[in-house]
N, C-alpha and C positions, 0 to 999 in steps of 0.2 A: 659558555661565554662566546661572543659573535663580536669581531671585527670587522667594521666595515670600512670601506678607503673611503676617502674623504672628496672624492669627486662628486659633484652635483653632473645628473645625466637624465635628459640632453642638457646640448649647451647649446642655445641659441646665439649666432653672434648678428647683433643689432645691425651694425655696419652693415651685413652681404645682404642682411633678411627684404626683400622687397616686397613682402607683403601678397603674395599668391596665393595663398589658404591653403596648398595641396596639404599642409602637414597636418591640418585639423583634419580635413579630410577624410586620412590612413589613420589616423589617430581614435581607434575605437575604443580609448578607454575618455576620449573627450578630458585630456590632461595638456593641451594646447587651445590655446584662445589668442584671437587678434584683440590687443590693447592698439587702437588707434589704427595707424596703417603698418603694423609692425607685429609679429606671431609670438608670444612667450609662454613656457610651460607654468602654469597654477596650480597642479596636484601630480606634486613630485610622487607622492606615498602610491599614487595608479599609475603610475607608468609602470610596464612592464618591462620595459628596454628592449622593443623588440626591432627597434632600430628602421621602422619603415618611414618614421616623419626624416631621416639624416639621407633614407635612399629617392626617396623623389623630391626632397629639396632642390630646386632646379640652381640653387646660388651657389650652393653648399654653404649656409649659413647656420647649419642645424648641426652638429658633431655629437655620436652617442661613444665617449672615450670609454674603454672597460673598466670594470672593478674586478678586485679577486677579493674573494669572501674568506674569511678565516673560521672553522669551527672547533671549540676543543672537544677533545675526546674524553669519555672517562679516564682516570685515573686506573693504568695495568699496574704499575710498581708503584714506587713514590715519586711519581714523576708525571705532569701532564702533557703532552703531544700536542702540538699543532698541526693542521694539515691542510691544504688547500682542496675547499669543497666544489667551487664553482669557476669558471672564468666567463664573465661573460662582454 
């Protein structure tokens, strides 16, 4: 069983975003596109989070906030463990 946090990541914020492309750019999985004069992510499922479209965003209108993943472990007694797999 897999917990995921419920943050959508990146988060583009409309308001700061002026439109400079650098984020498509760095964005080698091509998971950022200009809609009009403004950048917003369209294939959440390819981002990898690797955080390079939120470090050259020249506005800081782009924030990659973390998630913690949750994995269960097999069952040792009667009992199942959770444990945190990842922080990223």
């Amino acid at each position: 069983m897999r917990c995921m946090a419920l943050v959508v990541m990146p988060v583009v914020n409309q308001a700061k975003c002026n439109g400079c492309g650098l984020c498509i750019d760095v964005c080698g999985l091509k998971a950022i596109v200009r809609v009009g004069s403004k950048v917003t992510v369209i294939e959440m499922e390819k981002c990898s989070w690797c955080i390079q479209c939120e470090i050259v965003c020249p506005t800081g209108a782009i924030t990659c906030p973390y998630e913690i993943v949750f994995e269960e472990h097999p069952k040792t007694d009667s009992r199942s463990v959770l444990s945190p797999i990842a922080f990223l």
